[in-house]
C-alpha positions as CSV (number, residue, x, y, z in Angstrom):
1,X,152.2,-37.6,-20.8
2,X,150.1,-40.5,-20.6
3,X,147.0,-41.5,-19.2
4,X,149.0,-42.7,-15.7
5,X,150.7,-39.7,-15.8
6,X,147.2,-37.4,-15.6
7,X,146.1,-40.1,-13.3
8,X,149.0,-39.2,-10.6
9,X,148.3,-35.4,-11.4
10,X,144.0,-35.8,-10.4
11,X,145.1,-37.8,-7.0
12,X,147.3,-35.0,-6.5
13,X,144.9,-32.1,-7.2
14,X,142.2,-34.1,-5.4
15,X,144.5,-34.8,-2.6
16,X,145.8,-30.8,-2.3
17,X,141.9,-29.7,-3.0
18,X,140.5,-31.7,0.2
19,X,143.0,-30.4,2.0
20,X,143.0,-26.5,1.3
21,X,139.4,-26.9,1.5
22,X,139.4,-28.3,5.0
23,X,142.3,-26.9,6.4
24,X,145.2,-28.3,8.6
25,X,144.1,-28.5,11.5
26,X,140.9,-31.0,10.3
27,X,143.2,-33.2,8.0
28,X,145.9,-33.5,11.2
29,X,142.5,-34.1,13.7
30,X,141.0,-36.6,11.1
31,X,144.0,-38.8,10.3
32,X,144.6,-38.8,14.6
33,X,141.5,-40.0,14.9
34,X,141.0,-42.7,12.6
35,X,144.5,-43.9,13.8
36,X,143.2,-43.7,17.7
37,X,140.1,-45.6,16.4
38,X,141.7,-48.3,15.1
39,X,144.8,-48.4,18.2
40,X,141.8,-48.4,20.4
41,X,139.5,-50.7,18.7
42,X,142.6,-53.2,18.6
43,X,143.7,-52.6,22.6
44,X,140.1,-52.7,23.6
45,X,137.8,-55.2,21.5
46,X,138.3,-58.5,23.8
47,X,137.4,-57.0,26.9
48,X,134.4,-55.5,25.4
49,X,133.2,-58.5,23.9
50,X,133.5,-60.0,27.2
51,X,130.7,-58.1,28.1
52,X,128.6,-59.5,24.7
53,X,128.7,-63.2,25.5
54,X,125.3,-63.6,26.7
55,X,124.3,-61.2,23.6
56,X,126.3,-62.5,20.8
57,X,126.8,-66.6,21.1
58,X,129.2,-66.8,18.0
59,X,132.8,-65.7,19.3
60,X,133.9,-64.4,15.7
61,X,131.0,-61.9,15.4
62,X,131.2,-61.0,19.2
63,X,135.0,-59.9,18.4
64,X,133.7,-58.3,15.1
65,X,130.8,-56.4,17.0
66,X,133.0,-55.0,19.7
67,X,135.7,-54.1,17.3
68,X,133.5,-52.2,15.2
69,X,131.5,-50.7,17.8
70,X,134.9,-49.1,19.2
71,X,136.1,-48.0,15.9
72,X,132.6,-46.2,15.3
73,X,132.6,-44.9,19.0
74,X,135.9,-43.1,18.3
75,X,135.6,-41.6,15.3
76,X,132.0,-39.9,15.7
77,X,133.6,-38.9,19.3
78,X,136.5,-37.5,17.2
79,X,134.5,-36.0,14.3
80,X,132.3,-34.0,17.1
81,X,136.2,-32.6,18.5
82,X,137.4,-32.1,14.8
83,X,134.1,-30.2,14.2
84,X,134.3,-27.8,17.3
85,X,138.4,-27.4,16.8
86,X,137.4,-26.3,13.5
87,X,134.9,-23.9,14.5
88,X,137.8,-23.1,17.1
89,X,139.8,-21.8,14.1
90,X,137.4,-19.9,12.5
91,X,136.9,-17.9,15.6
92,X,140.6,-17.0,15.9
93,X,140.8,-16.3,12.3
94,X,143.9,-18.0,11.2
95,X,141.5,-19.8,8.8
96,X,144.4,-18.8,6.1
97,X,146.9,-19.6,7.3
98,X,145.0,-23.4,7.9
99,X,144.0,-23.2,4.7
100,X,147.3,-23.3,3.0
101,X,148.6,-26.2,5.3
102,X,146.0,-28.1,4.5
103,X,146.9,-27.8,1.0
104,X,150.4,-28.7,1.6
105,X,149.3,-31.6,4.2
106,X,147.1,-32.7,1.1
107,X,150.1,-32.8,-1.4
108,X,152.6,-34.5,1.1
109,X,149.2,-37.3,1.9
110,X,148.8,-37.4,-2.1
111,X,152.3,-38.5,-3.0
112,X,152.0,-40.7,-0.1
113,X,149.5,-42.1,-2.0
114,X,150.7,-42.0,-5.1
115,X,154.2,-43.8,-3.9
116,X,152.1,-46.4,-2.3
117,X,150.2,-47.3,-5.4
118,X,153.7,-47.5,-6.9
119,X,155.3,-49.7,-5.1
120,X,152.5,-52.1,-4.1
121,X,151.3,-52.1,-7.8
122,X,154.2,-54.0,-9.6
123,X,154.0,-57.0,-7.0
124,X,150.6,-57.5,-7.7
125,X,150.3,-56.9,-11.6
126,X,153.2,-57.4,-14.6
127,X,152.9,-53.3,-14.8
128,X,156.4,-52.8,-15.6
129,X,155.8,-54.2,-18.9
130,X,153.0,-51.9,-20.0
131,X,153.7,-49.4,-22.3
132,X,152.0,-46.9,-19.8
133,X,154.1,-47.6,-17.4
134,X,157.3,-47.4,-19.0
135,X,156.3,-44.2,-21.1
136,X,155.1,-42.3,-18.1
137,X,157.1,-39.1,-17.5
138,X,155.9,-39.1,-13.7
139,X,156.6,-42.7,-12.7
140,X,160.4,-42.9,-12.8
141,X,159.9,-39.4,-10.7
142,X,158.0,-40.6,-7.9
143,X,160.2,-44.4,-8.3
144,X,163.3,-42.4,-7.5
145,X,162.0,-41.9,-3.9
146,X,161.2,-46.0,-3.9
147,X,163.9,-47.4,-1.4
148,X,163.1,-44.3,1.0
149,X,159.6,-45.0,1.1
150,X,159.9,-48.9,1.8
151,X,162.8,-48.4,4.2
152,X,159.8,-46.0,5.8
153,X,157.0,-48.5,5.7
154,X,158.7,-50.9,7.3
155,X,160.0,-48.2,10.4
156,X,156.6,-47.3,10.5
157,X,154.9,-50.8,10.7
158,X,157.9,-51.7,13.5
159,X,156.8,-49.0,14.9
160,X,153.0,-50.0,15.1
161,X,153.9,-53.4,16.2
162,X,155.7,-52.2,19.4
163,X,152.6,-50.1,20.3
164,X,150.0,-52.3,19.5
């Protein structure tokens, strides 16, 4: 194994640590609402900027300070309901059972990651030629799965373009 190979295994570990450590139901909450932050900030920025006109004279950082001041909105309104769902699942005690979700929602996010960095990597640097890269025992693993998760990438950003 080389140093690419150890490098796959620490996002994984990282990745299935954060999770086990916050539980399920906090990694589900979290991802939701940086998601609805960002849907919202994008359906909602040019009417609120609207309102900035007499504030803000430049258009672009009118748009800029409405987009971000949604985004930021939304996610300390979601962190305050991720907090108190969390405290809601201490109470019932099926902390556990959270627990090990979160550690398998962390290992399914980590290869996501992982994936990602392997796909996008080669189109943007000669990788394939390294010797790491060829030598790794995990690459070829996670490269099996390649035409899935492009084929997937692509349904969800089809996906995201309806909505949005």
């Amino acid at each position: 194994m080389n140093w690419a190979d150890w490098a796959i295994i620490a996002i994984l570990c990282l990745s299935m640590t954060i999770g086990l450590v916050r539980g399920f139901i906090k990694e589900a909450m979290s991802l939701a609402v940086w998601f609805a932050a960002g849907a919202l900030a994008m359906l909602l920025y040019q009417p609120l900027a609207s309102y900035l006109v007499e504030i803000i004279s430049t258009a672009s950082l009118r748009f800029l300070a409405a987009w971000a001041g949604i985004f930021v909105s939304v996610l300390l309104v979601g962190g305050l309901l991720n907090y108190l769902l969390g405290k809601l699942v201490d109470a019932t005690g099926l902390s556990g059972t959270d627990r090990l979700l979160g550690l398998l929602f962390g290992a399914a996010r980590g290869g996501i990651i992982v994936m990602a960095i392997l796909v996008i990597l080669p189109g943007v640097l000669p990788v394939e030629q390294d010797f790491w890269w060829r030598e790794s025992i995990l690459i070829p693993q996670f490269l099996r799965f390649e035409d899935w998760a492009r084929e997937a990438a692509a349904a969800v950003s089809t996906l995201i373009k309806q909505l949005f």
